[in-house]
C-alpha positions as CSV (number, residue, x, y, z in Angstrom):
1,X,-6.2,19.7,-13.4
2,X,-4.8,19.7,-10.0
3,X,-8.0,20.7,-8.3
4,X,-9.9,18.1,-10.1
5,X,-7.5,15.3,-8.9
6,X,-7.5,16.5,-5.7
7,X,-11.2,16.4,-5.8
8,X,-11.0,12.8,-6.3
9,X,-11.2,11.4,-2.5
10,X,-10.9,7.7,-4.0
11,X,-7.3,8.7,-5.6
12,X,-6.4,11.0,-2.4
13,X,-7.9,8.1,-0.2
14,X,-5.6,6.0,-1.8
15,X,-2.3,7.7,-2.0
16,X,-2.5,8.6,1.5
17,X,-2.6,5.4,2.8
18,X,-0.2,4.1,1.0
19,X,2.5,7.2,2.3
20,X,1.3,6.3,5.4
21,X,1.8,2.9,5.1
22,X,5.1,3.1,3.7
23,X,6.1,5.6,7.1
24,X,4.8,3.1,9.5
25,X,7.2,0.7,8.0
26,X,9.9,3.5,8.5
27,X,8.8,3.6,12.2
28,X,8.9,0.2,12.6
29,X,12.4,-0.1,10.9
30,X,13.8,3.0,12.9
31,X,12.6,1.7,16.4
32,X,14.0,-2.3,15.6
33,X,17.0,-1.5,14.0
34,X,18.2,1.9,15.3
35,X,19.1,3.6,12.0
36,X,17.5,5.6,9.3
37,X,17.1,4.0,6.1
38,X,15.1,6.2,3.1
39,X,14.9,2.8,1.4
40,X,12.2,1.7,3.7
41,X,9.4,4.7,1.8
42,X,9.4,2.3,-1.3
43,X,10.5,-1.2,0.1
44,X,7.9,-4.1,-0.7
45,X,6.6,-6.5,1.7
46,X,6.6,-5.9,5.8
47,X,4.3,-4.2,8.3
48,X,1.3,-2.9,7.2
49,X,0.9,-4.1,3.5
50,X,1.0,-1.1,1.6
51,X,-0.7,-2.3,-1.0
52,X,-3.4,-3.5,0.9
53,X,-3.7,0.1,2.7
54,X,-4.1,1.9,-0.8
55,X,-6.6,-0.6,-2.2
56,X,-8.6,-0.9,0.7
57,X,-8.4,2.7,1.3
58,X,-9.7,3.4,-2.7
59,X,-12.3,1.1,-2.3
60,X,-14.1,2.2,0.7
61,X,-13.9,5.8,-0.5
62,X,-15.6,4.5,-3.6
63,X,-17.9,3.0,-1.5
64,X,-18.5,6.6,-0.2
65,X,-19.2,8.3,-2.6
66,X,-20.8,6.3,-5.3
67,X,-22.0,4.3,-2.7
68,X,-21.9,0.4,-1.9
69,X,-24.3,-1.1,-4.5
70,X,-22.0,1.2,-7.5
71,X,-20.6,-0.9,-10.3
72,X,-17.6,0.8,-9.0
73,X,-17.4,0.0,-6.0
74,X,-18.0,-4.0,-6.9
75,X,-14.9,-3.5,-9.2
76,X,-12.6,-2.0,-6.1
77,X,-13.6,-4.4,-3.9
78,X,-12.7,-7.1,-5.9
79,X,-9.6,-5.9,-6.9
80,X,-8.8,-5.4,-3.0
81,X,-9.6,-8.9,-2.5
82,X,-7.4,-10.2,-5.1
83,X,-4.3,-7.6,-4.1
84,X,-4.5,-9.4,-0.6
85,X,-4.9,-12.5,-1.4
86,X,-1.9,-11.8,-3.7
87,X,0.5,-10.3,-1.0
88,X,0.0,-13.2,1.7
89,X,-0.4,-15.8,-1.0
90,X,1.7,-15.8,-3.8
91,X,4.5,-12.8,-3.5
92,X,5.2,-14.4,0.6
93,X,5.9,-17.7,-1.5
94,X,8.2,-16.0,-4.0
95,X,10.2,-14.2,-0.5
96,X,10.5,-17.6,1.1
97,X,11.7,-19.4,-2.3
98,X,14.2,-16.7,-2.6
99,X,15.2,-16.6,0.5
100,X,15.7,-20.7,0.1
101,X,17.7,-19.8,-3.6
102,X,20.0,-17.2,-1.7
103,X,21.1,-19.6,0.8
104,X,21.6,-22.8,-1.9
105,X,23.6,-19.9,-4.0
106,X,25.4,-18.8,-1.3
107,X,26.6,-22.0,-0.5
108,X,27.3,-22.6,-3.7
109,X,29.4,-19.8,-4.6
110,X,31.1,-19.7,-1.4
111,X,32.7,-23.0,-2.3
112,X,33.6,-22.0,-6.1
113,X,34.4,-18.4,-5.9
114,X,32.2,-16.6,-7.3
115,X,30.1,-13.3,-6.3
116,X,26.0,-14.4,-6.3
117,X,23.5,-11.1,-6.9
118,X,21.0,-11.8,-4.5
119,X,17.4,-12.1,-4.9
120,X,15.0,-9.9,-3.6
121,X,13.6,-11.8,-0.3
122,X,11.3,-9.0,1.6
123,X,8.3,-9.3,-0.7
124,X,4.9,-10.1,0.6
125,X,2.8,-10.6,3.9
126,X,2.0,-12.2,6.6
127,X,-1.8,-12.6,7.2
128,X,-1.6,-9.8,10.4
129,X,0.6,-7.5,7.9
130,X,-2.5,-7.8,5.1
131,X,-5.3,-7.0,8.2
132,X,-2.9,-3.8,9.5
133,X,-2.7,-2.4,5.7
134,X,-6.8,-3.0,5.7
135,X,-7.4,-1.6,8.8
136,X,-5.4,1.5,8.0
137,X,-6.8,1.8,5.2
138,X,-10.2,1.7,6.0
139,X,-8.7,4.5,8.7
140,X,-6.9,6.8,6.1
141,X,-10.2,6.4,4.2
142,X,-12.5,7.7,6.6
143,X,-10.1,10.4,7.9
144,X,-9.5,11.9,4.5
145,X,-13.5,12.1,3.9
146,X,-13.7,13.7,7.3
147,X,-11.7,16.2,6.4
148,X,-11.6,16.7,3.1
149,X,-15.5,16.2,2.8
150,X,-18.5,17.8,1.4
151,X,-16.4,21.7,2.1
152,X,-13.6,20.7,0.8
153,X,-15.7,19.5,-2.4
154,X,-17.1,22.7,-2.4
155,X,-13.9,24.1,-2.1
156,X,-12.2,22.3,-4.7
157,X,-15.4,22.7,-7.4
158,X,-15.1,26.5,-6.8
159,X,-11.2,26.3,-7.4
160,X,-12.0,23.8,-10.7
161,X,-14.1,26.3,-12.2
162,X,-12.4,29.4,-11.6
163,X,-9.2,27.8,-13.2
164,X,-11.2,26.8,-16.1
């Protein structure tokens, strides 16, 4: 079973450029801030847009190998489409309005006492962060069917049936 998801370059294609989207945040975060912080491999929103990375990366690796005119393909794409016009859209408006709510409840409970549990702020994208998660993924994309191509296929095929 292993094989055969490995075999899958769309779902490898994928999961790689999210990983490496989620390190180049690390990097960025080390560099500006001069600390470590393991919190930055899952943290939403910042540079590149992970999610962008992963669908972009998915889709063009469907576009690959099922190529461009696939019902499959058509599906990925639009779902890519939507997932970035999500992250700059809608989720940047949520991390302004709570970064707006945070500030009106810290006010507020710094006059009356009280302890506020803050709202998550950091979650979506500027337009530049959306276009670095879809370059890299286009990058990641490409990379992992240069190398893990038609002999690691082969490869992988011959591991899939001897395990079966």
């Amino acid at each position: 079973m292993i094989a055969q998801l490995l075999h899958n370059l769309a779902l490898v294609s994928s999961a790689a450029a999210w990983i490496a989207a989620q390190i180049v945040k690390l990097a960025i975060f080390v560099v500006r801030e001069r600390k470590f912080d393991y919190g930055f491999l899952l943290r939403l929103g910042g540079m590149p847009s992970s999610h962008t990375a992963a669908s972009a990366a998915g889709a063009l690796s469907i576009g690959l190998t099922w190529g461009f005119h696939s019902a499959g393909f058509t599906v990925a794409a639009g779902l890519m489409a939507l997932i970035m016009v999500d992250a700059q859209s809608v989720r940047y408006a949520a991390g302004r309005q709570a970064r707006l709510l945070n500030q009106m409840a810290e006010d507020f409970y710094r006059n009356h006492k009280f302890s506020p549990e803050k709202l998550v702020e950091f979650l979506g994208h500027t337009r530049f962060e959306v276009l670095m998660g879809l370059l890299l993924g286009i990058a990641v994309a490409l990379g992992v069917h240069w190398l893990l191509g038609d002999w690691a296929a082969e490869w992988l095929a011959g591991v899939s049936a001897a395990a079966d």
